[in-house]
N, C-alpha and C positions, 0 to 999 in steps of 0.2 A: 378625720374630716369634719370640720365645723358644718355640721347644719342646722341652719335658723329658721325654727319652722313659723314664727313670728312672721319674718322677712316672707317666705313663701306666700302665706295665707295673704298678707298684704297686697305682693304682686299679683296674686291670683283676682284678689278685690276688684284689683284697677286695672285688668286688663276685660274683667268682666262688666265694669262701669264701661270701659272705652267701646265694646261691643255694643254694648246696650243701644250707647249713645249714636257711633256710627247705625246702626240698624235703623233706629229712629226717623236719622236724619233720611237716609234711603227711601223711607216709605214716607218722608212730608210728616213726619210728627214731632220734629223738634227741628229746633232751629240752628241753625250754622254761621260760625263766625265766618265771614268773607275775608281774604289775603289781601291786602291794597293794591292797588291794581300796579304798581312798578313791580312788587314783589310776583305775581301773577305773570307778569310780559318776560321776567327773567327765568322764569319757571320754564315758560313757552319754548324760550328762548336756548335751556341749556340741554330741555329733551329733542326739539330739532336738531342740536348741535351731537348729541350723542346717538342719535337715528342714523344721522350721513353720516357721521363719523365711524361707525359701524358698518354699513353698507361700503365705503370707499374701501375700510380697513381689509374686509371679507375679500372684496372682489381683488384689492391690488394682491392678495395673496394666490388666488384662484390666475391672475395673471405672470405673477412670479414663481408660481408652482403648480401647472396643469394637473400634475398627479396629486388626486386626494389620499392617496394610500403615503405617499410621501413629507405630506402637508400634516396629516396627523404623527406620521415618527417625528417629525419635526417639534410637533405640540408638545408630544410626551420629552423628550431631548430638553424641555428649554422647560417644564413643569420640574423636569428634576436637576434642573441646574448644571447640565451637562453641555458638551460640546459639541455640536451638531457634526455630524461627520460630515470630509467631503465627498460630492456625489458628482461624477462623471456627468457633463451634458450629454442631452444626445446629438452635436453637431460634432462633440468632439468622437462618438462614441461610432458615428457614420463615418469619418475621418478614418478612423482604427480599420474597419472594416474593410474601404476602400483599398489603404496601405495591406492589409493584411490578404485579400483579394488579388493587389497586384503582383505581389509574390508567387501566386501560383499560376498566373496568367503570363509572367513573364516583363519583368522590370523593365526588360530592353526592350519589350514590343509596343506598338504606336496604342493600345487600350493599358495597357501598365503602368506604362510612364506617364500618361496621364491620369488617371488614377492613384498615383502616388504624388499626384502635383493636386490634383484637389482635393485628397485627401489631407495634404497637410493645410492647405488654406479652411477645411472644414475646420479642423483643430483650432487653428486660429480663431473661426468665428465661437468658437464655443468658449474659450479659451475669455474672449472679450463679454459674451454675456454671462459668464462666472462672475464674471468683477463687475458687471452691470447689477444680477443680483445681490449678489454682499452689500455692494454700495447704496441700494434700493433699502434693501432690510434694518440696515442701520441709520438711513437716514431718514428715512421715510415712515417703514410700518414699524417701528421701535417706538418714536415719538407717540404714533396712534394708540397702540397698544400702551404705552405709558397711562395715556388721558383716561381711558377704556377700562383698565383695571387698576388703577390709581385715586385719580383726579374723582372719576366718576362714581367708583365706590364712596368715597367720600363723602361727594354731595348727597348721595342716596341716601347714606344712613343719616345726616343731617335733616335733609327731609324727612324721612321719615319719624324721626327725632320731633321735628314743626308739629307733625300730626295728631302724634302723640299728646304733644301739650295746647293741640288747637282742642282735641277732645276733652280733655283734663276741664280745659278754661269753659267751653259749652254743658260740662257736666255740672260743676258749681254753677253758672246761671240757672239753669234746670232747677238747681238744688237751692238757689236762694228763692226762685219764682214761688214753687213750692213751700217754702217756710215760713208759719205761723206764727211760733212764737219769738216772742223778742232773742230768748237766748239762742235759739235754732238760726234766726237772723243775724245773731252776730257772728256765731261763730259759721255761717256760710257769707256773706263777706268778707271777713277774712279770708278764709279757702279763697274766694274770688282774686282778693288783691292778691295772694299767692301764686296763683296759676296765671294768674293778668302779667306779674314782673318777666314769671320762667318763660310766657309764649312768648312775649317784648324779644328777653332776649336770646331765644333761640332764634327767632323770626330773623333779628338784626346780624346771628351768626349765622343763619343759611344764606341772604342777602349777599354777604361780604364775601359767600362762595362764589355763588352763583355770578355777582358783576367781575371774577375772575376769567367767566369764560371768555370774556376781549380777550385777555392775554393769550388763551388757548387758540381761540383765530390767529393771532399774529405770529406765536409760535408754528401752528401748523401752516401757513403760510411763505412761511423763509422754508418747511418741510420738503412742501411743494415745490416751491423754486426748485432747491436741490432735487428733486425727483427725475424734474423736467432736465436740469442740465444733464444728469447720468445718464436720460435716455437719448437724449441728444447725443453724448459722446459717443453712446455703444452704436447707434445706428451711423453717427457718423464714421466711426471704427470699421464698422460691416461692408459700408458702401466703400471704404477706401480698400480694405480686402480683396471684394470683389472686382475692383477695378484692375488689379492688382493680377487677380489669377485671369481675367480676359486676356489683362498684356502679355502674361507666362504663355497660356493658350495659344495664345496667337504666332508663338515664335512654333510652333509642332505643325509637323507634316498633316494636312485634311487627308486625313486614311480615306474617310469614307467620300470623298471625292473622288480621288485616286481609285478606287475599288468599283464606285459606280461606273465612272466614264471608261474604265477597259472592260468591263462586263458587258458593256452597250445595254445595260437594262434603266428603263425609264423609272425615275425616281418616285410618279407618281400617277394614275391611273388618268385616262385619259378624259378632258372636260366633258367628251362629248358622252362617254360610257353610262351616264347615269342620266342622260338627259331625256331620252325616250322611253323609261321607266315607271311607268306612275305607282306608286305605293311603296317607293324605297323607301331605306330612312333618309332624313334630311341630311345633305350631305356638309361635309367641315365648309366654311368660308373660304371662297379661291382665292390667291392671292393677289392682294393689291397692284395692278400693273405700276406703281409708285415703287414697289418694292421688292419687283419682280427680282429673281439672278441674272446676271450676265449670259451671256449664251454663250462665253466661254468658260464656266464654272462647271457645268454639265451636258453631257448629249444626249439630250433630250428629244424623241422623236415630234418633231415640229408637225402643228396641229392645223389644217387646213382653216382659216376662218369661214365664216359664213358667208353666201351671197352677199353681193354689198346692196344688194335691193332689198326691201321691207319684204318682214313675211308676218304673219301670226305666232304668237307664242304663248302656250299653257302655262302657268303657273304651278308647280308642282310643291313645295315648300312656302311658307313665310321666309320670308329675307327684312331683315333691317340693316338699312343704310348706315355706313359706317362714319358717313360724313355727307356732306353736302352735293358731290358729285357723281352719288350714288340714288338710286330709286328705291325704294322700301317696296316688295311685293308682299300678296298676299295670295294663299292659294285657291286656286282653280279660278282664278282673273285670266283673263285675254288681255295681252298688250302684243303693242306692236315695236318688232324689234331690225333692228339693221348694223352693221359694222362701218366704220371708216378705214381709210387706208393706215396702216402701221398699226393698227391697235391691238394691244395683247390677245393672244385667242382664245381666252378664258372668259371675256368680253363679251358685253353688247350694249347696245345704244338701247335703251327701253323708250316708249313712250305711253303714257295714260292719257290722252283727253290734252291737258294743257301741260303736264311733268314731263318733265322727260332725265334721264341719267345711267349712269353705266349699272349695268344688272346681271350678274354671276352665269353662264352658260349652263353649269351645273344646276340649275334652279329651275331648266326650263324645258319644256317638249314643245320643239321648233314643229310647227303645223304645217303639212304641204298648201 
């Protein structure tokens, strides 16, 4: 093994001259060559670019692979040049479940059979964000990861390269300022004009990087586009799926219709049961008389409404209005409430002051 202990002591020299000199300039005791100010705006210019580029790169990963125990075997897999294995979704992996489920519940029974119908629609969606990831990875966080560990290695050691011979060049003025005699003066301008040509042009070679990063915008830009289409497709994919297993759905016997309506048991607890209560929990949102069921969908024991005359009513929960023909309450308020004819009996007419709108019976303890 050739060693030039020449060569060493030298570099040892001028890394301890570049020290000195940074130090100096740190604590204001020596002067510093200034970049011009386009070479400065591109500088600006390529660590913002490398910042979000970074940050997007992170998170669109942390997006396309929620498991970090999976996202690292992935690292090591592609650090060693190997082929990523394939890894089961879990849409298709709750799919499998399902089907595997409905085997022991019975194929031919009304919870089997559908479970063997959304479980293979599960596979499907998993199936579709498979090929949404792959096609993300290669088009999208490939390019990133290109720039990141490519591009931007590059310009780093170029800069750092600039800095190098920013110090060289401030070291010789130092060193001519300092020199007395004629021959000491000659031979530290020289040095000067020597370290003046190298910073020129490394200066004009980190430049011609750095006005590269346009190209890396417009590159990562048609990136993005394609990003944006694949997720477009995939979710357009999911929502046709899904439309897909409603219309399956909907051709299958309502077991649990059929099971309610000859049991005669009421589907759900009565509006009035939680209304003379005070200190329950707040109870779910009743449902929208807009969206109420049919009364021939279940037999449901029908709920006397209230007086059609105004009475006083407690407040017992916050309520916010779900839209505009509803009243937002707040609790342990007094309003006064009353019914119309036909109206759901989950209902009531609220009124505050100058408001007025329909207001959940569950929400309230009617005052004698």
């Amino acid at each position: 093994m050739d060693f030039n202990v020449k060569k060493l002591a030298s570099d040892a020299g001028v890394f301890f001259t570049r020290a000195v000199q940074y130090t100096e300039e740190k604590l204001g005791q020596a002067e510093k060559t200034e970049l011009d100010a386009h070479l400065e705006n591109l500088i600006a210019r390529a660590d913002c670019t490398k910042n979000w580029t970074d940050k997007i790169f992170r998170q669109t990963e942390v997006l396309l692979q929620p498991n970090p125990s999976a996202r690292i075997e992935e690292f090591f897999y592609e650090k060693l040049d190997r082929k990523i294995p394939s890894r089961i979704t879990n849409a298709e992996l709750l799919g499998q479940y399902m089907q595997d489920a409905a085997k022991d519940f019975g194929p031919g029974t009304p919870y089997g059979s559908t479970l063997i119908t959304v479980g293979e629609y599960q596979k499907r969606l998993g199936g579709a964000e498979r090929e949404f990831l792959q096609t993300s990875a290669i088009n999208f966080l490939t390019p990133l990861r290109n720039f990141l560990e490519g591009d931007w290695k590059t310009i780093s050691k170029e800069r750092r390269l600039l800095e190098n011979r920013r110090l060289d060049l401030d070291v010789c003025k130092a060193r001519l300022k300092k020199a007395k005699l004629a021959e000491a003066k000659a031979a530290a301008e020289h040095e000067l004009r020597v370290a003046q040509t190298e910073f020129d042009r490394q200066a004009e070679v980190t430049r011609l990087l750095l006005e590269g990063i346009s190209s890396t915008h417009v590159n990562h830009l048609r990136c993005l586009h394609e990003f944006v289409e694949a997720q477009a497709a995939y979710y357009t994919q999911c929502h046709k799926h899904m439309q897909d297993l409603q219309k399956e759905l909907s051709r299958f016997p309502n077991a649990f219709a059929v099971n309610a309506s000859t049991s005669g048991v009421s589907t759900g607890p009565s509006p009035l049961s939680t209304a003379t209560l005070p200190g329950a929990s707040s109870p779910s949102r009743p449902p929208n008389p807009s969206n109420a069921l049919e009364p021939s969908t279940l037999k449901i024991e029908e709920v006397k409404p209230p007086a059609t005359g105004t009475r006083k009513a407690k407040v017992l929960y916050d309520y916010d209005a779900a839209d505009t023909s509803e009243l937002s309450l707040l609790a342990d308020e007094l309003i006064t409430v009353y019914t119309v004819p036909g109206m759901d009996p989950d209902w009531l007419i609220g009124e505050r002051g100058n408001q007025k709108g329909k207001v959940p019976v569950t929400y309230l303890e009617l005052l004698s």
